[in-house]
PDB file with one MODEL, atoms N, CA, C and O in Angstrom:
MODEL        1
ATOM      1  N   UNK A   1      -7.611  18.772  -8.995  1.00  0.00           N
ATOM      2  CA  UNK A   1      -7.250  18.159 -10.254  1.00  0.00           C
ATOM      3  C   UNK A   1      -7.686  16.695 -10.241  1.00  0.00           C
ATOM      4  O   UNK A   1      -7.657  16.082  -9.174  1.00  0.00           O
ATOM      5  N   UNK A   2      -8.076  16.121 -11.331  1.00  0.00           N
ATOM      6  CA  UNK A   2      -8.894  14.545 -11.514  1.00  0.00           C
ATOM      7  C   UNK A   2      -7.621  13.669 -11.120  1.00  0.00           C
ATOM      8  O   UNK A   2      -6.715  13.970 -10.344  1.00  0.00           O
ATOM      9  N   UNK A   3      -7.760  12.742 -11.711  1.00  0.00           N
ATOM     10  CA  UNK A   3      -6.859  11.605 -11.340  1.00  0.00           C
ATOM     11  C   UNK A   3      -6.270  10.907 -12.520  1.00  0.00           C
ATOM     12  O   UNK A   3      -5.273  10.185 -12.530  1.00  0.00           O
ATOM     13  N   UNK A   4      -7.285  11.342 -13.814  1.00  0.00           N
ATOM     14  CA  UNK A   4      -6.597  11.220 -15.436  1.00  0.00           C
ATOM     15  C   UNK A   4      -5.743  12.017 -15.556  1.00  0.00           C
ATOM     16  O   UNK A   4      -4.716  11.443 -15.919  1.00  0.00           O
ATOM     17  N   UNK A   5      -5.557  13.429 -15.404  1.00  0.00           N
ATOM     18  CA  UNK A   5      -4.617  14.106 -15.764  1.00  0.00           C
ATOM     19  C   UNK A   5      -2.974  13.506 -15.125  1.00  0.00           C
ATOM     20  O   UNK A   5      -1.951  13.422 -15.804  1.00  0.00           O
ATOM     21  N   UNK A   6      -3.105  13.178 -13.772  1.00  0.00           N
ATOM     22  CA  UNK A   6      -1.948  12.794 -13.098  1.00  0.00           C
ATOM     23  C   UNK A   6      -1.954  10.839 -14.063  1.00  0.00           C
ATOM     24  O   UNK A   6      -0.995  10.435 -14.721  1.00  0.00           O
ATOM     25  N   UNK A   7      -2.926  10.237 -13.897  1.00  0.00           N
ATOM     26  CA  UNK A   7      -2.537   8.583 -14.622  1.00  0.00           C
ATOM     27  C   UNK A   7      -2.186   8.820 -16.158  1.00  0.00           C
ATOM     28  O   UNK A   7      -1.486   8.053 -16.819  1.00  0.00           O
ATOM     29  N   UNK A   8      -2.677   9.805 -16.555  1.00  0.00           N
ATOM     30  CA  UNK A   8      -1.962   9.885 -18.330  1.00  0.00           C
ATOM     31  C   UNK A   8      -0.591  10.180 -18.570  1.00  0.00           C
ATOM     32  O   UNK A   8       0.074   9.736 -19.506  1.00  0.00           O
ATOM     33  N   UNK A   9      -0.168  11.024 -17.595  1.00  0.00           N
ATOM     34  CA  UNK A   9       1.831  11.782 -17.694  1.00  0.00           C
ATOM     35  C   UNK A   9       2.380  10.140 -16.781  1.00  0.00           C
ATOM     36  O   UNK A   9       3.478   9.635 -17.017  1.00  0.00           O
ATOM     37  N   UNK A  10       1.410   9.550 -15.801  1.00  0.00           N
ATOM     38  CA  UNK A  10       2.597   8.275 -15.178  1.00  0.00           C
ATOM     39  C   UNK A  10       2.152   7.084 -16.089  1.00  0.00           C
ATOM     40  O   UNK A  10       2.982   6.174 -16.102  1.00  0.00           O
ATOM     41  N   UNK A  11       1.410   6.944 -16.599  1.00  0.00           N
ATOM     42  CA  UNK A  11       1.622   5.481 -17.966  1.00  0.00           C
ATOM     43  C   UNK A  11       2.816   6.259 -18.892  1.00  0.00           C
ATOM     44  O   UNK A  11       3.961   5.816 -18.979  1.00  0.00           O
ATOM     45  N   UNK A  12       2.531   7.016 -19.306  1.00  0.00           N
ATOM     46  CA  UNK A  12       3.669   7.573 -20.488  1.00  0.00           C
ATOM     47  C   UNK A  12       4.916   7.710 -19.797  1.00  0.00           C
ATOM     48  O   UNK A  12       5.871   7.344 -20.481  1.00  0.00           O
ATOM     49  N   UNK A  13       5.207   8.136 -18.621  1.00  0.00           N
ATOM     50  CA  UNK A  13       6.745   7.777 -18.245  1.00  0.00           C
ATOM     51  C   UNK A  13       6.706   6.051 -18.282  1.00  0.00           C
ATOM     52  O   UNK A  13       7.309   5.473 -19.187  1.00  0.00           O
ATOM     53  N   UNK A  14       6.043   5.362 -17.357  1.00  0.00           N
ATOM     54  CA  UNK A  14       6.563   4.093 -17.213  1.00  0.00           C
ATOM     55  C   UNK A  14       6.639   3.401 -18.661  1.00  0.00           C
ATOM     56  O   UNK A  14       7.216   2.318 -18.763  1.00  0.00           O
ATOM     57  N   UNK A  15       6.013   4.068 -19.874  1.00  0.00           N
ATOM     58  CA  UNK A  15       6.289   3.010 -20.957  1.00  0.00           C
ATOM     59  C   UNK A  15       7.499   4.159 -21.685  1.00  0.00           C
ATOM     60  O   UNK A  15       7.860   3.689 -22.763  1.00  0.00           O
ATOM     61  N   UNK A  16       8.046   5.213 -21.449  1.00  0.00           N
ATOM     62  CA  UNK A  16       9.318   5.736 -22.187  1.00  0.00           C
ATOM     63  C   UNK A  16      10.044   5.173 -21.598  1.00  0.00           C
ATOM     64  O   UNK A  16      10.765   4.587 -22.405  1.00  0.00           O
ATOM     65  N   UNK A  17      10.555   4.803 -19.894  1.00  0.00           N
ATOM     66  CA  UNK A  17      11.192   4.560 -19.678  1.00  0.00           C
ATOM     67  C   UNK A  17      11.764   2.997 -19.455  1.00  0.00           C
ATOM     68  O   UNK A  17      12.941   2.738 -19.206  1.00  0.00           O
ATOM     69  N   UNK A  18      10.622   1.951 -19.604  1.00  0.00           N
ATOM     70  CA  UNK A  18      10.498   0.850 -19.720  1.00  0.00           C
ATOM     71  C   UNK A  18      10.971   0.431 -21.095  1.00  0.00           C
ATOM     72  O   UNK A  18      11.606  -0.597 -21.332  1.00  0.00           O
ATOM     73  N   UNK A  19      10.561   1.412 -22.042  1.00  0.00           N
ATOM     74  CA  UNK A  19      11.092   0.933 -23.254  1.00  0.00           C
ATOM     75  C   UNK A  19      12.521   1.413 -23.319  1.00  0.00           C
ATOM     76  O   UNK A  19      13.236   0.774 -24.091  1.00  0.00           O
ATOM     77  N   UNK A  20      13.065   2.386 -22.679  1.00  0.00           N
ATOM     78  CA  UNK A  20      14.566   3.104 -22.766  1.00  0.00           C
ATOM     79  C   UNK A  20      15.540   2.060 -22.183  1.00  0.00           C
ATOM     80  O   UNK A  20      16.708   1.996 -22.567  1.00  0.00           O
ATOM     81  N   UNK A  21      14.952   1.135 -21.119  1.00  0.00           N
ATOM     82  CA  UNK A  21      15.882   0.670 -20.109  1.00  0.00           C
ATOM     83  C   UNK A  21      15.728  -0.642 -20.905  1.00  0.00           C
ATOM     84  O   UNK A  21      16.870  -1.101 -20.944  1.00  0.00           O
ATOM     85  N   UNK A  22      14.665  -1.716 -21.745  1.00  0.00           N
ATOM     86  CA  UNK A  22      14.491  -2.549 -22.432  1.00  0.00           C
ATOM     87  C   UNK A  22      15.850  -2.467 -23.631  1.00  0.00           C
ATOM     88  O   UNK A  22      16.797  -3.252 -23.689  1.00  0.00           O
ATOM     89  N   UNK A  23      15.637  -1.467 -24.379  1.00  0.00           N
ATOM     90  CA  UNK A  23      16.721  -1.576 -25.330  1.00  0.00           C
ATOM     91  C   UNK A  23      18.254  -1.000 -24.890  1.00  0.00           C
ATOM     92  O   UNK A  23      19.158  -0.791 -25.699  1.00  0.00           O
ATOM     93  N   UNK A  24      18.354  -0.768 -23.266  1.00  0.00           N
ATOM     94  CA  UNK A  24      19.546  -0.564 -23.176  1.00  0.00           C
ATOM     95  C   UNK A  24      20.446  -1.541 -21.958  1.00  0.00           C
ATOM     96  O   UNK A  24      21.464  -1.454 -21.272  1.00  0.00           O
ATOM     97  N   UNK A  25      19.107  -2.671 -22.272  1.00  0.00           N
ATOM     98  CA  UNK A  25      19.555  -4.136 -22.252  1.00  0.00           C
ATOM     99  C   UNK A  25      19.971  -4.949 -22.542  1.00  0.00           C
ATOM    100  O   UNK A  25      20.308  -5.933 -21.883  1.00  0.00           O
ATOM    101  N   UNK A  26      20.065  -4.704 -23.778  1.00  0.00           N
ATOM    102  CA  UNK A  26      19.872  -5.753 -24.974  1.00  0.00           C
ATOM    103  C   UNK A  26      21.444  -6.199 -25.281  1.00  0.00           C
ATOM    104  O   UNK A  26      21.836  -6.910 -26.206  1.00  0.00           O
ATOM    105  N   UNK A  27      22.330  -5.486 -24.094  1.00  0.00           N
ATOM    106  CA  UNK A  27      23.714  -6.127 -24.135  1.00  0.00           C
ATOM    107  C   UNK A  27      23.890  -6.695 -23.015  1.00  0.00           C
ATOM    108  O   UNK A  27      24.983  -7.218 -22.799  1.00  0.00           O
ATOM    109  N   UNK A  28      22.557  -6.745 -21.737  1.00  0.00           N
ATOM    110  CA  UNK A  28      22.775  -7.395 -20.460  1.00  0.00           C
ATOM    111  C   UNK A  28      23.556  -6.291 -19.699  1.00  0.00           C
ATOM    112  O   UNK A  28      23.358  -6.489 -18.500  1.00  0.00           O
ATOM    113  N   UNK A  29      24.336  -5.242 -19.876  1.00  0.00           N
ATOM    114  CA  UNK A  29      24.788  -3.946 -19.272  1.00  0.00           C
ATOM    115  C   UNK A  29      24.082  -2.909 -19.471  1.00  0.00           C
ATOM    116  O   UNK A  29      24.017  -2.254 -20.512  1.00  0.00           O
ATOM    117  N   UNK A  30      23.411  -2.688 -18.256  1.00  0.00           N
ATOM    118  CA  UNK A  30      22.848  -0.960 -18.145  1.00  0.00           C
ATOM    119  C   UNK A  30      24.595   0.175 -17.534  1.00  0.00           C
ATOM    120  O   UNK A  30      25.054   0.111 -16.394  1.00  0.00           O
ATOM    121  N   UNK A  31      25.122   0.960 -18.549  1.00  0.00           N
ATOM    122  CA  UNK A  31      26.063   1.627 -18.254  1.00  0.00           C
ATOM    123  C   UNK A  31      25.370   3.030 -17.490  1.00  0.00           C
ATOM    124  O   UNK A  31      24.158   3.246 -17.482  1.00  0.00           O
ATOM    125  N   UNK A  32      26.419   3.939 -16.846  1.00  0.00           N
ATOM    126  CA  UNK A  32      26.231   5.518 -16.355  1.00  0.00           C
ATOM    127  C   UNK A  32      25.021   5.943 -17.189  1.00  0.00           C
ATOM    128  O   UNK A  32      23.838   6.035 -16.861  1.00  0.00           O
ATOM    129  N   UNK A  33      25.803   6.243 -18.682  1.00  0.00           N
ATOM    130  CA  UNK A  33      25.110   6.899 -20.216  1.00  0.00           C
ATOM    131  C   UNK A  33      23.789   6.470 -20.233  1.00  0.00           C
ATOM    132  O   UNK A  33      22.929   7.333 -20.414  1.00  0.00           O
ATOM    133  N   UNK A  34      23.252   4.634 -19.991  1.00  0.00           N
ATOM    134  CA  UNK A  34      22.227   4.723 -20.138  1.00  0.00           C
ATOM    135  C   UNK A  34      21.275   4.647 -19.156  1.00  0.00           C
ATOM    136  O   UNK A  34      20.186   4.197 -19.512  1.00  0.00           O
ATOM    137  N   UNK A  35      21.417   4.999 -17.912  1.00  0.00           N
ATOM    138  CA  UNK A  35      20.583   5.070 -16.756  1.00  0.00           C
ATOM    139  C   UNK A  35      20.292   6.830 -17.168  1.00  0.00           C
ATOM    140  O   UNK A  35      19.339   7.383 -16.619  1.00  0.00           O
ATOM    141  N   UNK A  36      20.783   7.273 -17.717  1.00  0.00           N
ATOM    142  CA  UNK A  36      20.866   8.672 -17.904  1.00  0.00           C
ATOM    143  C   UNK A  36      19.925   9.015 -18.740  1.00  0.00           C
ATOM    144  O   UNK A  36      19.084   9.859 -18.432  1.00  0.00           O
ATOM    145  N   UNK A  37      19.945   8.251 -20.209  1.00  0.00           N
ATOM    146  CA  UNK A  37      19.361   8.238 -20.866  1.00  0.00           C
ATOM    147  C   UNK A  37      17.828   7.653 -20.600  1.00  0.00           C
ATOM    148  O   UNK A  37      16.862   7.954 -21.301  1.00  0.00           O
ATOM    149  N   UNK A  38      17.789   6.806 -19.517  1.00  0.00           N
ATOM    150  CA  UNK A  38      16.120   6.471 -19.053  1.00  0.00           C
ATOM    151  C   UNK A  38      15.447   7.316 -18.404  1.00  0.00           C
ATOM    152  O   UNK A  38      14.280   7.626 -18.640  1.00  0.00           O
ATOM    153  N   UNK A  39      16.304   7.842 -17.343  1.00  0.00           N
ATOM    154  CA  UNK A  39      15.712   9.218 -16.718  1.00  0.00           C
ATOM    155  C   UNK A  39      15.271  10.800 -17.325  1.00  0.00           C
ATOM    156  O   UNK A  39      14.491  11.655 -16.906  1.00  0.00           O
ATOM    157  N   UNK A  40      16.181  10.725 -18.521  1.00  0.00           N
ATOM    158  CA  UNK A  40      15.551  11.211 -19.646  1.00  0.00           C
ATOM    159  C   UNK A  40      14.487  11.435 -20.389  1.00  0.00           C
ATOM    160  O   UNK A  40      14.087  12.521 -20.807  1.00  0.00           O
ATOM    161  N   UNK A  41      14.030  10.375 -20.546  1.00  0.00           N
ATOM    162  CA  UNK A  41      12.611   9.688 -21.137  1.00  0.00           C
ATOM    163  C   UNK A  41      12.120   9.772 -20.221  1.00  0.00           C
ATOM    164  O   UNK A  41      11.511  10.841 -20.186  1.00  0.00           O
ATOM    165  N   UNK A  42      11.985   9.096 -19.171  1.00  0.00           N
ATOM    166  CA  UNK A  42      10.928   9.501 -18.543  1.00  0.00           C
ATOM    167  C   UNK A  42      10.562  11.282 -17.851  1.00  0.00           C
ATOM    168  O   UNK A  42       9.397  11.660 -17.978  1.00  0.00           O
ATOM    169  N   UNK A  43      11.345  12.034 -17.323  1.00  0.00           N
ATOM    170  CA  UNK A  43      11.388  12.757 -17.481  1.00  0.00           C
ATOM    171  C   UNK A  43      10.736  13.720 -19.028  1.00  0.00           C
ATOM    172  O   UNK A  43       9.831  14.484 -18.694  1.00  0.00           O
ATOM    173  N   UNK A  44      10.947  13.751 -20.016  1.00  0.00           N
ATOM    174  CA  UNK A  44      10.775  14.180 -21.005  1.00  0.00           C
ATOM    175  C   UNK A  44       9.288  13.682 -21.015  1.00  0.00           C
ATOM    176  O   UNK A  44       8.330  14.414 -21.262  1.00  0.00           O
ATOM    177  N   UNK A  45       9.201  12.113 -20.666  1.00  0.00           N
ATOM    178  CA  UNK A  45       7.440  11.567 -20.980  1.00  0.00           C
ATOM    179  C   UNK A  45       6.623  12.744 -19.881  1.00  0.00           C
ATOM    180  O   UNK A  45       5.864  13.621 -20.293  1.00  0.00           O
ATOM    181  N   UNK A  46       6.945  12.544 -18.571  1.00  0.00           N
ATOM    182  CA  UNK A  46       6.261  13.828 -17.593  1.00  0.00           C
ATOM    183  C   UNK A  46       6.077  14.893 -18.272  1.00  0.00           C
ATOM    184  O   UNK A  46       5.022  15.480 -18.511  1.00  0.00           O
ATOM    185  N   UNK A  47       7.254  15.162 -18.618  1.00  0.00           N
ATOM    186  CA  UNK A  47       6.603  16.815 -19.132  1.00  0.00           C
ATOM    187  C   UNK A  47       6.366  17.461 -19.986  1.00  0.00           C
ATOM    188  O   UNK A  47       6.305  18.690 -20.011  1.00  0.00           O
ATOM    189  N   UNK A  48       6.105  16.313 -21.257  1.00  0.00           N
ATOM    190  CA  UNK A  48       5.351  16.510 -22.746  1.00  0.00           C
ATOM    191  C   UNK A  48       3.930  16.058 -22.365  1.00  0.00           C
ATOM    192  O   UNK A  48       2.979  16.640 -22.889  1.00  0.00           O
ATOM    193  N   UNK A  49       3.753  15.216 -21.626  1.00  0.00           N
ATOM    194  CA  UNK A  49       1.968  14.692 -21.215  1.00  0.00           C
ATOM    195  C   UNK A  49       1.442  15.940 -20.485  1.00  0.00           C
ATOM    196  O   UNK A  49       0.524  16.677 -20.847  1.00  0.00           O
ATOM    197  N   UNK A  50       2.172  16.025 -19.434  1.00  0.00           N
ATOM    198  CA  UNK A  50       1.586  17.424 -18.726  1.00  0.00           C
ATOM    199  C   UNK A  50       0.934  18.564 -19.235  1.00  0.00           C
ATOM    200  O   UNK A  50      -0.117  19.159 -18.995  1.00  0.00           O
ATOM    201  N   UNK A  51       1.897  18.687 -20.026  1.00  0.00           N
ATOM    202  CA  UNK A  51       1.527  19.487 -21.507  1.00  0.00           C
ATOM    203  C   UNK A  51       0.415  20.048 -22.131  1.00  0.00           C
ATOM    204  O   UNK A  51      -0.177  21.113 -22.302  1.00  0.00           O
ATOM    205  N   UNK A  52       0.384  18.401 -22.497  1.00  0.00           N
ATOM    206  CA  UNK A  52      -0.871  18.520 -23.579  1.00  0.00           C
ATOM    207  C   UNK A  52      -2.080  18.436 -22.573  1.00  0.00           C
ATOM    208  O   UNK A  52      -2.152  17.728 -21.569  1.00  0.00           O
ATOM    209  N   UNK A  53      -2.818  19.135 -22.964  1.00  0.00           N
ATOM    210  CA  UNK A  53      -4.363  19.530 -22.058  1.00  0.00           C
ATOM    211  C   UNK A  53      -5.258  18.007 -22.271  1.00  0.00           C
ATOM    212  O   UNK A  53      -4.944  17.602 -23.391  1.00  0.00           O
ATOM    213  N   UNK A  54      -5.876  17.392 -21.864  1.00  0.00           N
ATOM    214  CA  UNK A  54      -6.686  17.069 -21.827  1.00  0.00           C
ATOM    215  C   UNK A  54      -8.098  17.447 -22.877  1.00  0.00           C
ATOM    216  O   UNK A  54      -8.742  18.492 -22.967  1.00  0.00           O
ATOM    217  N   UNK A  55      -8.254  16.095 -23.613  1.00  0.00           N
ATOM    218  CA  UNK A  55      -9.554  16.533 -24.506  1.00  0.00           C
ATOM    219  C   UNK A  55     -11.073  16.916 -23.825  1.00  0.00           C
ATOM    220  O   UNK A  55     -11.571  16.095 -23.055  1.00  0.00           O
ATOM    221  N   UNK A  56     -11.644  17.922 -24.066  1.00  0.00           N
ATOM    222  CA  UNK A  56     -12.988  17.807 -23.471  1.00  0.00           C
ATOM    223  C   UNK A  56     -14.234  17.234 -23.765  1.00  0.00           C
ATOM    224  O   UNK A  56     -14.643  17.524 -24.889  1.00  0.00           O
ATOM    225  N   UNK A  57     -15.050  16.419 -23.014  1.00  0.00           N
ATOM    226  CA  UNK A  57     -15.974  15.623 -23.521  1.00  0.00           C
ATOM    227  C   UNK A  57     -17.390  15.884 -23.747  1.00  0.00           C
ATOM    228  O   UNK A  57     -18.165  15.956 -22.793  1.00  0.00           O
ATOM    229  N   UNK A  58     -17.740  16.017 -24.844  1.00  0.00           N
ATOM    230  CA  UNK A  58     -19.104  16.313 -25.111  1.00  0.00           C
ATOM    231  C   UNK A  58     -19.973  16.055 -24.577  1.00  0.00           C
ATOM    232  O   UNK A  58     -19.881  14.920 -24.108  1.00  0.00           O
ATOM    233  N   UNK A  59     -21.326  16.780 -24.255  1.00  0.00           N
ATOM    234  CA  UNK A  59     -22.518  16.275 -23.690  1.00  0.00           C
ATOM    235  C   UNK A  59     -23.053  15.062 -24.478  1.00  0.00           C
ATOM    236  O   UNK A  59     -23.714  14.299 -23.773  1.00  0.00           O
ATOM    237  N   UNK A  60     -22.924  14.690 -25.807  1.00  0.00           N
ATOM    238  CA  UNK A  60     -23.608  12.993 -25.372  1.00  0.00           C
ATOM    239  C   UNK A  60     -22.336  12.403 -25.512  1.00  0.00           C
ATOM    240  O   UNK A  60     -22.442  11.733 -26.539  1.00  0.00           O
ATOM    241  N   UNK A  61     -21.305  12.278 -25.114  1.00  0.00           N
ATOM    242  CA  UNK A  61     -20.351  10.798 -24.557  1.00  0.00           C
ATOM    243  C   UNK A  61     -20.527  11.183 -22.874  1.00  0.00           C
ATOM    244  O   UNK A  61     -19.982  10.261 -22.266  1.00  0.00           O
ATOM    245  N   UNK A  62     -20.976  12.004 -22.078  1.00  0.00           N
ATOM    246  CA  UNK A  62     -21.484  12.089 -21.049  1.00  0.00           C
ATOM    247  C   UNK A  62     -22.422  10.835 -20.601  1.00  0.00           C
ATOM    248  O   UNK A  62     -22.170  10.016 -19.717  1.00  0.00           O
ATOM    249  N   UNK A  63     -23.328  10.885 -21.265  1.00  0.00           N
ATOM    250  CA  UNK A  63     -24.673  10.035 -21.056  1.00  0.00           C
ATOM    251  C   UNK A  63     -24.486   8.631 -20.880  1.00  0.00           C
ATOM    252  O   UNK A  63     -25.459   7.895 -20.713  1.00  0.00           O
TER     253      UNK A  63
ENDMDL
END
């Protein structure tokens, strides 16, 4: 397997969960609920990217 398929599902966790843990900052307390809720997202980011296949690239964006 390439190395896009695995770097496309880990950018999309680190920005669901970067953005999950960002707004469940925004009181200066990360509680239980929302550490829960980040692992969530990211989780969920893994395995909706995984998912989706990869586009295939034509012979002239090859060149």
């Amino acid at each position: 397997m390439k190395i896009g398929s695995y770097a496309k599902s880990l950018v999309a966790a680190v920005v669901a969960g970067s953005g999950t843990l960002g707004t469940a900052m925004a009181d200066d307390v990360v509680t239980t609920g929302e550490w829960v809720g980040v692992a969530l997202a990211v989780l969920g980011a893994l395995g909706i990217v995984a998912a989706v296949p990869n586009a295939r690239v034509s012979d002239d964006l090859r060149r």
